[in-house]
C-alpha positions in Angstrom: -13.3 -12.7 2.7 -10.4 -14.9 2.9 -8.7 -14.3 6.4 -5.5 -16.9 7.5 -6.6 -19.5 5.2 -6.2 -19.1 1.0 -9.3 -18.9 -1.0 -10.9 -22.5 -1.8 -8.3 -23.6 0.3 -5.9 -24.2 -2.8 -2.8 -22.2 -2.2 -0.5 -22.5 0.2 0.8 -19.6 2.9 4.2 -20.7 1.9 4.8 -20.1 -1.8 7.6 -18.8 -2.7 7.6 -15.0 -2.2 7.7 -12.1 -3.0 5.4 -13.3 -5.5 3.6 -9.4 -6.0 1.6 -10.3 -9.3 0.8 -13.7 -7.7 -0.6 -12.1 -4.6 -2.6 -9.3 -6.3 -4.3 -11.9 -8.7 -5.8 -13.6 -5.4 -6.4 -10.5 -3.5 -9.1 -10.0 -6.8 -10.6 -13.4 -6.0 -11.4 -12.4 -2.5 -11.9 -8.9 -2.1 -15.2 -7.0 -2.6 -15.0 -4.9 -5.9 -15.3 -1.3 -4.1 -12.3 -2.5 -2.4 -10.3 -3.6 -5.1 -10.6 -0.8 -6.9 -10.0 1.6 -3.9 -6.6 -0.7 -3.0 -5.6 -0.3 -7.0 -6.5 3.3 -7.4 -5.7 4.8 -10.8 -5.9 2.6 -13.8 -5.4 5.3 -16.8 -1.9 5.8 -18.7 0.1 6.5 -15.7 -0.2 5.2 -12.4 2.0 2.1 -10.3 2.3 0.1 -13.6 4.5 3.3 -15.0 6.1 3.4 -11.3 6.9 -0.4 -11.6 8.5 -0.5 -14.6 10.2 2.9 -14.0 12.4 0.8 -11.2 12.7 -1.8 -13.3 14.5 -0.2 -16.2 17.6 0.8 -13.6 20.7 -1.3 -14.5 23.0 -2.3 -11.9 27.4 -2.4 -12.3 27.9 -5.3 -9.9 30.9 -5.5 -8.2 33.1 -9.2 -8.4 35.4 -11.0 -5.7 33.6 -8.8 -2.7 33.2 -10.6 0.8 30.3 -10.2 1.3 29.7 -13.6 3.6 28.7 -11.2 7.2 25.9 -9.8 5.1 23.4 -7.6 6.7 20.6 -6.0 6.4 20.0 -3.9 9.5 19.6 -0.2 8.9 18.1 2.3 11.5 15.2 5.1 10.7 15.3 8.1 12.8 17.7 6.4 15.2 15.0 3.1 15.4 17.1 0.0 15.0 15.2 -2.1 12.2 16.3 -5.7 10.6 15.1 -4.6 7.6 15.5 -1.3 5.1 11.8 -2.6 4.2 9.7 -0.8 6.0 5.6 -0.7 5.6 3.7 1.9 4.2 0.7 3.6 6.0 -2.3 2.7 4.0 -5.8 3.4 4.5 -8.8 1.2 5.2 -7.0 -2.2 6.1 -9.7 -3.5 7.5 -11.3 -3.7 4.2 -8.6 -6.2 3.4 -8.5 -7.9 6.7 -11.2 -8.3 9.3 -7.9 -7.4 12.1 -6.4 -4.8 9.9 -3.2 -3.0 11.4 -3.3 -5.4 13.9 -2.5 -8.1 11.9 0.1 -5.9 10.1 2.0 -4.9 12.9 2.3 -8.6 14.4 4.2 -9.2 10.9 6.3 -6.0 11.4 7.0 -7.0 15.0 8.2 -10.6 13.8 10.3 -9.2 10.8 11.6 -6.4 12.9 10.8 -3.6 10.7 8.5 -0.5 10.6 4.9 0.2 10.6 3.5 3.5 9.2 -0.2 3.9 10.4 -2.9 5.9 8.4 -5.1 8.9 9.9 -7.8 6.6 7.8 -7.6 3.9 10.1 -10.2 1.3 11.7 -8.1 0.2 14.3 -7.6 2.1 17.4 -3.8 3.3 18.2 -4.1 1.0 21.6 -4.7 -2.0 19.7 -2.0 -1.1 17.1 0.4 -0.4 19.8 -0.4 -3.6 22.2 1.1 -5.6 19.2 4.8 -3.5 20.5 6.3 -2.8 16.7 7.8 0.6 16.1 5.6 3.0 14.3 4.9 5.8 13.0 1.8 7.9 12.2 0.7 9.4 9.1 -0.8 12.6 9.3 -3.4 14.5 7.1 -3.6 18.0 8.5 -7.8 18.8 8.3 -9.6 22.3 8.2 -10.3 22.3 11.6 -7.2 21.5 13.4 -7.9 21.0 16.2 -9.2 17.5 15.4 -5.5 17.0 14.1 -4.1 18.5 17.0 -6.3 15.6 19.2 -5.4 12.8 16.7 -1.7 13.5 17.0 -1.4 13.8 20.3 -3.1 10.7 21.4 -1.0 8.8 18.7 2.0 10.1 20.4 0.6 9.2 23.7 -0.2 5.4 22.1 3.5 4.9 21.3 4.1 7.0 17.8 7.9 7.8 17.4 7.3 10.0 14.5 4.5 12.0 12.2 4.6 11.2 8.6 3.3 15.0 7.1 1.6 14.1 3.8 1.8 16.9 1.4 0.4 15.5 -1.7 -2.9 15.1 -1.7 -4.6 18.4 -1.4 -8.3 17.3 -0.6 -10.4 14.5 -3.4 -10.7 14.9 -7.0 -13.9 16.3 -7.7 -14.1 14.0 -10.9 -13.5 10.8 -9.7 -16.7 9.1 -7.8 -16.5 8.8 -3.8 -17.4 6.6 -1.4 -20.0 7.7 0.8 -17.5 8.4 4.3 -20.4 7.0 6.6 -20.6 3.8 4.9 -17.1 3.2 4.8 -16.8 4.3 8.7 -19.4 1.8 9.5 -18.4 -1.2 7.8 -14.3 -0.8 8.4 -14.3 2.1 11.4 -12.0 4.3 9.3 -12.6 6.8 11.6 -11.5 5.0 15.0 -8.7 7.5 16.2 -11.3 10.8 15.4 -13.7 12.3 17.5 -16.1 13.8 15.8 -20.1 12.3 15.5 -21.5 14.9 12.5 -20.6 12.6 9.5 -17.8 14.6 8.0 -15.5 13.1 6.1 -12.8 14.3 8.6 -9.6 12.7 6.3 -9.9 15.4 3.5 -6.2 17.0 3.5 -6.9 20.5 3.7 -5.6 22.9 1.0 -3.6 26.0 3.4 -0.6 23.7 3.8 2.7 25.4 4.7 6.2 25.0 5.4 5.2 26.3 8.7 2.8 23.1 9.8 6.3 21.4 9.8 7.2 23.2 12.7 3.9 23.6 14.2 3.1 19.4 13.9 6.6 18.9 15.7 5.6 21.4 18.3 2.7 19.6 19.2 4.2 17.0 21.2 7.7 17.0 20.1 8.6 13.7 17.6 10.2 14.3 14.5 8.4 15.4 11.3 9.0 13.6 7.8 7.6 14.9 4.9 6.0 12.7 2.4 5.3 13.3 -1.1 8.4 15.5 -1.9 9.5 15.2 -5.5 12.0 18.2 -6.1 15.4 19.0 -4.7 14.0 22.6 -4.0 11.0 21.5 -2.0 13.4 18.8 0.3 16.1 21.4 0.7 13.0 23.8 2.1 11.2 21.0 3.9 14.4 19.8 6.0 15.4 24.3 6.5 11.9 24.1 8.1 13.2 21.6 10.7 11.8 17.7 8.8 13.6 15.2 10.3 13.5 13.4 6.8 11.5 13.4 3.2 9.8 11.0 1.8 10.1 11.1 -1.8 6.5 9.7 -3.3 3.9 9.8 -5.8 1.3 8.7 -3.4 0.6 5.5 -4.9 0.1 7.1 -8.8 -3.6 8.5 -7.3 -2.8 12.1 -6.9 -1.0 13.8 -9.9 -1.4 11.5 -12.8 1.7 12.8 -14.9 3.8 13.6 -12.3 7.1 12.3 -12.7 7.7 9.1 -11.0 9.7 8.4 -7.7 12.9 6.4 -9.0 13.2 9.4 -11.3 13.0 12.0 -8.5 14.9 10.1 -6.1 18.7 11.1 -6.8 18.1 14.6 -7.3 16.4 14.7 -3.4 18.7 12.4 -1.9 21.8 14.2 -3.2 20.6 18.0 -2.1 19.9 16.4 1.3 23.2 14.7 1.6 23.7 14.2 5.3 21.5 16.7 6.8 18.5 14.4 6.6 17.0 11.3 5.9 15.4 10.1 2.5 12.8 7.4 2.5 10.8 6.6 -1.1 7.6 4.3 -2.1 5.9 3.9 -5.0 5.5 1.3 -7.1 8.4 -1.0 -5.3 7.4 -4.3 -6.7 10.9 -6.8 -6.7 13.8 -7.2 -4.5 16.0 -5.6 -7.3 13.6 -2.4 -7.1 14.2 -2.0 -3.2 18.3 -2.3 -4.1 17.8 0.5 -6.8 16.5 2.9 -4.5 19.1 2.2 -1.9 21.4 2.7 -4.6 19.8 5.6 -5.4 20.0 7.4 -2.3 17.2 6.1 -0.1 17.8 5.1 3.5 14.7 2.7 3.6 11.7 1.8 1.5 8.1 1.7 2.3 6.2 -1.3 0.7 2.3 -0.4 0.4 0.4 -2.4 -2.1 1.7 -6.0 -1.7 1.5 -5.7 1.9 -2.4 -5.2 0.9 -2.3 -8.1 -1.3 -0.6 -10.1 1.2 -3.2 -8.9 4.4 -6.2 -9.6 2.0 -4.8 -13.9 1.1 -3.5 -14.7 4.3 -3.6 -12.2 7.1 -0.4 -11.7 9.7 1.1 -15.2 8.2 1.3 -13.5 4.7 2.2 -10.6 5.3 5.0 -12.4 7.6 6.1 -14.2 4.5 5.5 -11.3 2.0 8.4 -9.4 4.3 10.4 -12.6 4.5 10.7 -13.2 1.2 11.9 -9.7 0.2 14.6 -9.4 3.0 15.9 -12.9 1.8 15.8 -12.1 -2.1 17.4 -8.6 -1.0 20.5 -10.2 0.2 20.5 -12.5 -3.1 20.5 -9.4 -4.8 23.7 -7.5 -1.8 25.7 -10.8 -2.4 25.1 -10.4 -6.2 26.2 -6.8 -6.3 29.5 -7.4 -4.5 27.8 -5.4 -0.9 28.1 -6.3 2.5 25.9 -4.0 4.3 23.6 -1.4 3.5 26.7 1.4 3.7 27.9 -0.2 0.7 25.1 0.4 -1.2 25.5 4.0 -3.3 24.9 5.6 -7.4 28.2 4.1 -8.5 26.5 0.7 -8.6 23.8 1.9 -10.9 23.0 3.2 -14.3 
């Protein structure tokens, strides 16, 4: 497995980026096969190809003769200053892709001055994650026995987590699909670092009694702000935020949950305009270009979380890629303000779509 050095030694760290195709096609070079397919999930009809190309078919109405030469990027999330509306994704099993895993992902994050979302399902313990000093924020899945939640939460909190990403979309494992054996995976990646528990279990399974009241109760566990993620109807965000979420995230979970659910860019606008103001709206999903992360800004999004091609990116080249993997998008995304007549983010709204 490659780590900071490119497979064979024959491609560079510094071509151009964000190059997503580019850095998926080496990722297949290097990474085991389970892991592959894990990292690429569904590969029927719908999935992130749909996603993608969803994004891509948005058309922009650019504005002309704009100043737009004080560009800038800086947003903030939750009241987190960030350089960046390009946030990262919490993903499982990085380790897989990269021997340091969130470690290496977070030094990136720290450099670009962005955002870090950190998985139940990972290998690296919250110390190490949080010794690296980038904001984050930690994804939970609520389990059948909560009290292992209840422990998990509170030690990420007590690690440095400013907020608890609530996923709602993935209601326990498809029966259907194959599994991998939890104790293998534990043992070869640690995906179980932050749990306690020495029986085996395979203690990430979202449990299935979800309720607008674990909102509440999650925040009343040690206080940070809730954000809901996997919301992809007005009705639900409108409920989620009344039940005191901090913010939404509107997502498809990568294409692996729902397989014809409709697809984020689509659900976007209706969340983000029965929200307005009273909360903030994040999306992910299938974000592949530059152009796709000024859509959904346009769309109503406040930031983006970028999953996949940060994987891509870890797997090639480690902290250094992923470094450039960020670098490139932030530096294409202001091609793409300057080209639509916008100076900051604030300028940035459905009129310049279609």
């Amino acid at each position: 497995m490659r780590t900071d050095e490119p497979a064979g030694g024959t491609r560079p760290l510094d071509r151009p980026l964000p190059d997503v195709a580019g850095l998926e096609a080496e990722a297949a070079e290097v990474l085991p096969a389970h892991v592959l397919g894990y990292f690429r999930g569904p590969t029927g009809a719908y999935g992130i190809p749909t996603e993608a190309e969803r994004w891509s078919q948005v058309r922009f109405r650019p504005h002309v003769l704009r100043n737009t030469r004080d560009l800038s990027l800086a947003t903030t999330v939750l009241g987190t200053p960030v350089a960046s509306p390009v946030l990262v994704a919490p993903m499982a099993q990085q380790r897989a892709a990269h021997p340091d895993g969130e470690v290496a992902t977070a030094k990136a994050v720290s450099r670009r001055g962005t955002l870090l979302g950190v998985s139940t399902n990972t290998g690296v313990p919250f110390a190490d994650i949080a010794a690296v000093g980038a904001p984050w924020w930690f994804q939970v899945y609520v389990m059948d026995d909560r009290t292992i939640t209840t422990d998990v939460v509170q030690r990420a909190a007590a690690a440095g987590a400013s907020a608890l990403i609530l996923t709602v979309d993935a209601p326990g494992t498809d029966p259907s699909q194959p599994q991998h054996e939890p104790r293998t995976w534990s043992e070869r990646y640690g995906m179980q670092a932050n749990l306690r528990d020495d029986t085996g279990r395979n203690l990430v399974t979202a449990t299935r009694s979800l309720s607008l009241d674990d909102i509440g109760w999650l925040s009343g566990l040690i206080g940070l702000p809730v954000v809901v993620k996997g919301v992809l109807r007005a009705d639900d965000a409108v409920m989620c935020v009344d039940a005191g979420a901090a913010g939404v995230i509107v997502s498809t979970h990568g294409g692996r949950c729902l397989t014809q659910s409709t697809t984020s860019a689509d659900a976007l606008p209706e969340v983000a305009s029965a929200v307005g103001d009273r909360a903030e709206v994040y999306v992910d999903s299938g974000l592949r270009t530059p152009e796709h992360v000024a859509a959904a800004l346009c769309l109503g999004a406040r930031a983006v979380f970028l999953g996949r091609p940060v994987l891509w990116a870890l797997a090639t080249g480690g902290d250094a890629r992923v470094e450039r993997l960020l670098s490139g998008f932030d530096t294409q995304l202001e091609r793409v303000l300057h080209s639509l007549g916008a100076a900051s983010l604030d300028e940035l709204g459905p009129d310049l779509v279609a």
